[in-house]
N, C-alpha and C positions, 0 to 999 in steps of 0.2 A: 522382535516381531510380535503382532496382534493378531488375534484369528477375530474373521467378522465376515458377516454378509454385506457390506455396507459398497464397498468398492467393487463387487461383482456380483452371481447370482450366487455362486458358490460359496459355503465355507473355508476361508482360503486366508494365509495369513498377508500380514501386508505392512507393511512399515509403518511405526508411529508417524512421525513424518507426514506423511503421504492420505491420513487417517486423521490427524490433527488439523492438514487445510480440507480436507472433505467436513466434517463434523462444524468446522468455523462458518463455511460455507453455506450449509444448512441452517444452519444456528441462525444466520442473519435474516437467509430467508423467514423463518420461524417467528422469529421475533418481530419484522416486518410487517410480515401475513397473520399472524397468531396472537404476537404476545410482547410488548411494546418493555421488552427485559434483557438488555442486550447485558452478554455473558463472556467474562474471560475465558479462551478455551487455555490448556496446560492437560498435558498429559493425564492429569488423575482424572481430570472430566470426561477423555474423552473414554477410560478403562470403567468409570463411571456408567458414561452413556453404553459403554458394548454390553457390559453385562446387566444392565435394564434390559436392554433389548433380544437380549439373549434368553432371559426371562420370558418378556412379555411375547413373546416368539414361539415358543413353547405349549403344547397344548394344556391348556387349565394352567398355564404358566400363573403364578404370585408370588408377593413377595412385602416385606417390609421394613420400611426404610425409616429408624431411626437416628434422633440426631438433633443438633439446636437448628431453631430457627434462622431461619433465612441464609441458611448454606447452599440453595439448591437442590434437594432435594426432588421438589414438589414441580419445578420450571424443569428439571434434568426429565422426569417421567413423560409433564407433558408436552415434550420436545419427542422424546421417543414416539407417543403415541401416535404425535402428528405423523412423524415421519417414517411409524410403517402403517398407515391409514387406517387407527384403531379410533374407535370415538371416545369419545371422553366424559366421563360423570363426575365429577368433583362434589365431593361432601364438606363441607364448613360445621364443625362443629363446637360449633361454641356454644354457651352456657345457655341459649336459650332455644338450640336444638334437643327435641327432645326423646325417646325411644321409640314413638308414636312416629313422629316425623320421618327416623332412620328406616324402620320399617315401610314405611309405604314407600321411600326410595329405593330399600335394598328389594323390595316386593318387583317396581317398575324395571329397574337394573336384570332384575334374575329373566323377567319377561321378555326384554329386548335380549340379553345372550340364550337363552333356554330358550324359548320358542321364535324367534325372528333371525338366532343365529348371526347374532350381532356381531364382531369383535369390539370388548370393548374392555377399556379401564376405569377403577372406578379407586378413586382415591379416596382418604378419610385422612384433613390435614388439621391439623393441629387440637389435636382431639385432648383435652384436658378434662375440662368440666364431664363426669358421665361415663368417660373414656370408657373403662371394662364394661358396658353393659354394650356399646357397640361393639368394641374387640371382641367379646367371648360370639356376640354375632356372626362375627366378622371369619370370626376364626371356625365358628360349625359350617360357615358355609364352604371356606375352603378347602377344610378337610373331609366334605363329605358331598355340599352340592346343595346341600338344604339346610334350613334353621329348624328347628325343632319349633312348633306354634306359631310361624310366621304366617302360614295361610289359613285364613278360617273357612267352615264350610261353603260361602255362597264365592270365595275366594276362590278356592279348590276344583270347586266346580266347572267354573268359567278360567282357569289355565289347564284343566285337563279338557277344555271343548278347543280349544286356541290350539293346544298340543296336537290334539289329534287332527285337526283344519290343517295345522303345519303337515305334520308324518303326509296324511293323506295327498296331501300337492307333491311331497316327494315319493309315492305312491308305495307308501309302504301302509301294512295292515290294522286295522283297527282294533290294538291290542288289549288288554284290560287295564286296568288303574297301575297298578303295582307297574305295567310293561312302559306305559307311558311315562310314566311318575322319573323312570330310571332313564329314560331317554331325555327330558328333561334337564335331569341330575348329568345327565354327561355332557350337555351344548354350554353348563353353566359353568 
């Protein structure tokens, strides 16, 4: 048995089997509609796909998935994403991406989850050239919700007017910096 929300609404377990033609099923749709990468399913994908999705499910849910190239990884996430109606931001970072560039992504990225209350994922595939200057990024925002210098002052400004524009539609009070800043810090 597999526990999953996949075949009901419930956490509920349910026979490999049974989870194997649901996931196939999808998958074709996915590939069809999405992403023209059609995928053997077997058991280890489909314990693969529950526990992405179990992840990305999750409030502030992440996670990171090493491994060689072209095992699925990267096609397994955005197969999940699709299919619990998360959006998707894919990062390519190659060797002529640069911390400049990362930045203004992961800037756009924090904007659509943090104030627009996005669901979204946001991938970083096959990151070599550079890699640890986006990882240590990568890694303070997950563990906290912020980059340390990612926003400059006239930056700052204009996501804490965005932030309070959001709060106040949901009619909540127009707090100070610090109160906005951490409400921010938690939609990300």
């Amino acid at each position: 048995w597999l526990y999953s929300r996949w075949l009901g609404r419930a956490y509920a377990p349910a026979r490999p089997r049974e989870l194997r033609r649901f996931v196939a099923s999808r998958l074709r749709t996915f590939y069809e509609e999405a992403l023209d990468v059609p995928l053997v399913v077997f058991d280890d994908v489909v314990r693969h796909v529950l526990r992405l999705d179990a992840v990305l499910r999750a409030e502030s849910g992440h996670l990171l998935l090493v491994g060689e190239s072209g095992v699925g990884k990267s096609v397994l996430t955005k197969f999940v994403a699709w299919n619990g109606g998360l959006s998707l931001i894919e990062i390519q970072a190659t060797r002529h991406y640069t911390p400049a560039k990362f930045d203004d992504d992961l800037r756009a990225a924090m904007r659509r989850a943090g104030v627009d209350r996005e669901r979204l994922v946001v991938t970083l595939d096959e990151a070599d050239e550079g890699s640890s200057a986006f990882l240590e990024r990568m890694n303070a925002l997950l563990a906290s919700g912020e980059v340390p210098g990612l926003w400059g002052a006239d930056d700052l400004h204009r996501l804490l007017a965005a932030c309070r524009d959001a709060r106040r539609s949901d009619g909540a009070a127009d707090d100070d910096d610090a109160a906005v800043l951490r409400w921010f810090a938690r939609n990300v």
